[in-house]
C-alpha positions as CSV (number, residue, x, y, z in Angstrom):
1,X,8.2,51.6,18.3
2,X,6.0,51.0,15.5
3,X,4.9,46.8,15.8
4,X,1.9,46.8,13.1
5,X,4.9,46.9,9.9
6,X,6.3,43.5,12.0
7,X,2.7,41.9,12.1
8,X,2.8,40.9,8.3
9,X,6.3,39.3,8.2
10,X,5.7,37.4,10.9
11,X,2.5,36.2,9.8
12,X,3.9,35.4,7.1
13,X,7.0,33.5,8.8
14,X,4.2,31.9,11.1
15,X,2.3,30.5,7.7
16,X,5.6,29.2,5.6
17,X,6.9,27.9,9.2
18,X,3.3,25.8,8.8
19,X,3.8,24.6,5.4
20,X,5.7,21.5,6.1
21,X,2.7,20.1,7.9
22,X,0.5,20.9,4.8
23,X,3.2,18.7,2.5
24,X,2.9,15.6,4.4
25,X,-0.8,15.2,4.0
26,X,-1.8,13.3,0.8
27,X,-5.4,13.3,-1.0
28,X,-7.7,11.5,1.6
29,X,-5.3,11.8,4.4
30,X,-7.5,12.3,7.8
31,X,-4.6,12.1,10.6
32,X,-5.8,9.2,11.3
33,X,-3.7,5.9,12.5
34,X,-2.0,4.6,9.6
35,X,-2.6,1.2,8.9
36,X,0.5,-1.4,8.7
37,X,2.9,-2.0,5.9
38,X,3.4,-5.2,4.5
39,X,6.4,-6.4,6.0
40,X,7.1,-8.3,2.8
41,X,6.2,-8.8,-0.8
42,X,3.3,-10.5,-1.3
43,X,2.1,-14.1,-1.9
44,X,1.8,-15.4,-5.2
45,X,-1.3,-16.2,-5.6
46,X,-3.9,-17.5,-8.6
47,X,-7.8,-17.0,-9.0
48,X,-10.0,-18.8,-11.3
49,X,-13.3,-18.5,-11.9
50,X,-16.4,-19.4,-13.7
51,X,-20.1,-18.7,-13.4
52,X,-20.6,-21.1,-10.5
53,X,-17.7,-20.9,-8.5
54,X,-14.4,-18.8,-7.8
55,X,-11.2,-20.6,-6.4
56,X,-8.3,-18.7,-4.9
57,X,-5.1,-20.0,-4.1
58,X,-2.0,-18.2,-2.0
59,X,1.1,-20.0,-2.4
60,X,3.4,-20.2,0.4
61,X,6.7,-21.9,0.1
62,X,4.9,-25.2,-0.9
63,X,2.1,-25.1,0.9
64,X,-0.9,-23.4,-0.6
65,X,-4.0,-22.4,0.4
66,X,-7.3,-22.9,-1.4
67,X,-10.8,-21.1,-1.2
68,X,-13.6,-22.4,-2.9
69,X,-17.0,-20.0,-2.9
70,X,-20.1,-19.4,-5.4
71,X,-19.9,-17.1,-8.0
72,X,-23.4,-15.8,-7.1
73,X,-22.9,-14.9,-3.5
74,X,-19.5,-15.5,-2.5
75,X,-20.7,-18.0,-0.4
76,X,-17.9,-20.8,0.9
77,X,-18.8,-23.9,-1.3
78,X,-20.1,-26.9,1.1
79,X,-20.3,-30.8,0.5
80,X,-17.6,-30.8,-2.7
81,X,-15.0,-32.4,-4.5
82,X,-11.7,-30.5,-5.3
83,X,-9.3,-31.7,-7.7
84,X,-6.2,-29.6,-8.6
85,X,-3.8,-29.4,-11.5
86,X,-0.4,-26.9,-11.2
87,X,1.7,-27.3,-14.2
88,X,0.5,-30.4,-15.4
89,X,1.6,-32.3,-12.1
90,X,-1.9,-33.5,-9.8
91,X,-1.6,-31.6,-6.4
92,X,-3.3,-33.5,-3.5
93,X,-6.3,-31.7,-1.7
94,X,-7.4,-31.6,2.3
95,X,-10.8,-30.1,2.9
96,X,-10.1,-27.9,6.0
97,X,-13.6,-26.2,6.2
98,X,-16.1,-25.5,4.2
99,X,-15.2,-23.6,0.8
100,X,-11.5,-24.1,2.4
101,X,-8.6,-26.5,1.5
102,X,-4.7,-27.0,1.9
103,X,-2.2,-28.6,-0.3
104,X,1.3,-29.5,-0.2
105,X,3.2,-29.2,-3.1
106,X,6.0,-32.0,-3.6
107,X,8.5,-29.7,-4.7
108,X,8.8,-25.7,-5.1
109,X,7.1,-24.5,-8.2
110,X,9.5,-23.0,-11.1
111,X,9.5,-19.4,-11.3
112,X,7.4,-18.5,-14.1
113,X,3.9,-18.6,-14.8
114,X,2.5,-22.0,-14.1
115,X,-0.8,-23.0,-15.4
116,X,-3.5,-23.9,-13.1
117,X,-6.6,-26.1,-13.4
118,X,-9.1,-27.2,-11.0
119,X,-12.2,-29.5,-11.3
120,X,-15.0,-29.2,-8.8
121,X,-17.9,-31.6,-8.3
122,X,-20.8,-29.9,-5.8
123,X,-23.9,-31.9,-6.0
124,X,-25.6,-31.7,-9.3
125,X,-22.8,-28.9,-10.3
126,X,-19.5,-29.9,-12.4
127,X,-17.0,-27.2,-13.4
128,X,-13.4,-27.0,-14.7
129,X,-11.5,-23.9,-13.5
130,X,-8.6,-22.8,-15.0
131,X,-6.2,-20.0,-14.5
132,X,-2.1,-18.9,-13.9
133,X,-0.1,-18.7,-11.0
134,X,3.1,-16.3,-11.4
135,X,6.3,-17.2,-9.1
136,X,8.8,-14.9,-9.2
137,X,12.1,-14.3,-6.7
138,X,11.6,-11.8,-4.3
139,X,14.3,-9.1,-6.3
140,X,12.4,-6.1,-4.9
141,X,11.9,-7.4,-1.6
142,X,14.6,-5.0,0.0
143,X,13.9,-2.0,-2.0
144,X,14.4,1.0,-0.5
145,X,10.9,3.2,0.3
146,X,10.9,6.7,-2.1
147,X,8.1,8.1,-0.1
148,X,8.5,10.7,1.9
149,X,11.5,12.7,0.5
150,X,9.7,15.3,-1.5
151,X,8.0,16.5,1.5
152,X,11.0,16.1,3.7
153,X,12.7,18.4,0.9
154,X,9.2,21.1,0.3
155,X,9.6,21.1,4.2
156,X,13.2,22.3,4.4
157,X,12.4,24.5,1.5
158,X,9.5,26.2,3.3
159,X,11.4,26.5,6.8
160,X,14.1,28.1,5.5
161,X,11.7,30.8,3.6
162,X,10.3,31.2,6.9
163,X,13.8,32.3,8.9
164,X,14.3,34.5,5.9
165,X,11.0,36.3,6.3
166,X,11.3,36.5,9.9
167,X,15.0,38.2,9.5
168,X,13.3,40.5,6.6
169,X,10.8,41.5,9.3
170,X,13.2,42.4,11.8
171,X,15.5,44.3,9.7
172,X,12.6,46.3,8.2
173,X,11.4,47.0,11.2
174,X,14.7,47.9,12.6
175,X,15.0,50.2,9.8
176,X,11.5,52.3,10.1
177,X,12.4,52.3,14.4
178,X,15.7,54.0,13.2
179,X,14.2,56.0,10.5
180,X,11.7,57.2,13.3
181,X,14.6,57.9,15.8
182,X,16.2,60.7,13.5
183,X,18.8,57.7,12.3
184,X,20.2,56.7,15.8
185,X,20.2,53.5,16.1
């Protein structure tokens, strides 16, 4: 019984069999926990800044949150006035904290781009923000993920190269055993 002409096929079975592992890492990818999806698409949401301040707003339904920092530092902006223009309709503000506010929108916003405008008084500073917000239906919200299937498919691919390298090895050897023997199998 000669097993050293077995020892490359099934090294090589052993490697291929190990291949499907090797698909499913990506660039970057350390086996670590993988952080959660998004269970939704996202927020719309606006920014709008100028050299002394940066406003973000997150629109939710018809609420919307606002956060008001410095340019400079990203520091929340304290002790200020917050006046806010969506679409040419005045949006009332609540100071929630500082550099944070809320606002209730009296009706759902059109989907479309909507223009935004805010003016802020903070002490000695006066600045007009402006910038877009961009509503659109959730169409893609159900769309089915296309991850995953090429290395589901390189996987297969490589397992099945694997069984055939393994039944190459055995019939090989089977053959040089027989060979050996004076042809009796």
């Amino acid at each position: 019984m000669q097993l050293p002409s077995l020892f490359p096929a099934l090294g090589l079975a052993v490697l291929l069999g190990l291949a499907p592992s090797w698909t499913l890492a990506g660039d970057g990818h350390d086996h670590g926990e993988a952080p959660a999806a998004a269970g939704g698409p996202a927020l719309p949401r606006f920014a709008a800044t100028s050299d002394l301040f940066e406003l973000v707003g997150v629109l939710d339904g018809q609420k919307l949150a606002l956060y008001l920092d410095h340019a400079g530092d990203n520091s929340p902006v304290k002790e200020v006035q917050l006046e806010l223009d969506i679409g040419g309709t005045p949006v009332p503000v609540t100071r929630v904290a500082d550099g944070e506010f809320q606002a209730a929108l009296a009706a759902p916003l059109a989907e479309g781009v909507s223009p935004v405008t805010a003016t802020v008084v903070a002490g000695a500073d006066t600045d007009l923000l402006a910038g877009e917000i961009d509503v659109h239906a959730a169409a893609h919200a159900h769309a089915e993920p296309t991850g995953g299937r090429d290395e589901l498919v390189a996987g297969a691919v490589a397992a099945v190269l694997a069984a055939l390298a393994l039944v190459w090895g055995l019939r090989r050897g089977r053959a040089a055993r027989a060979q050996r023997l004076g042809g009796a199998a």
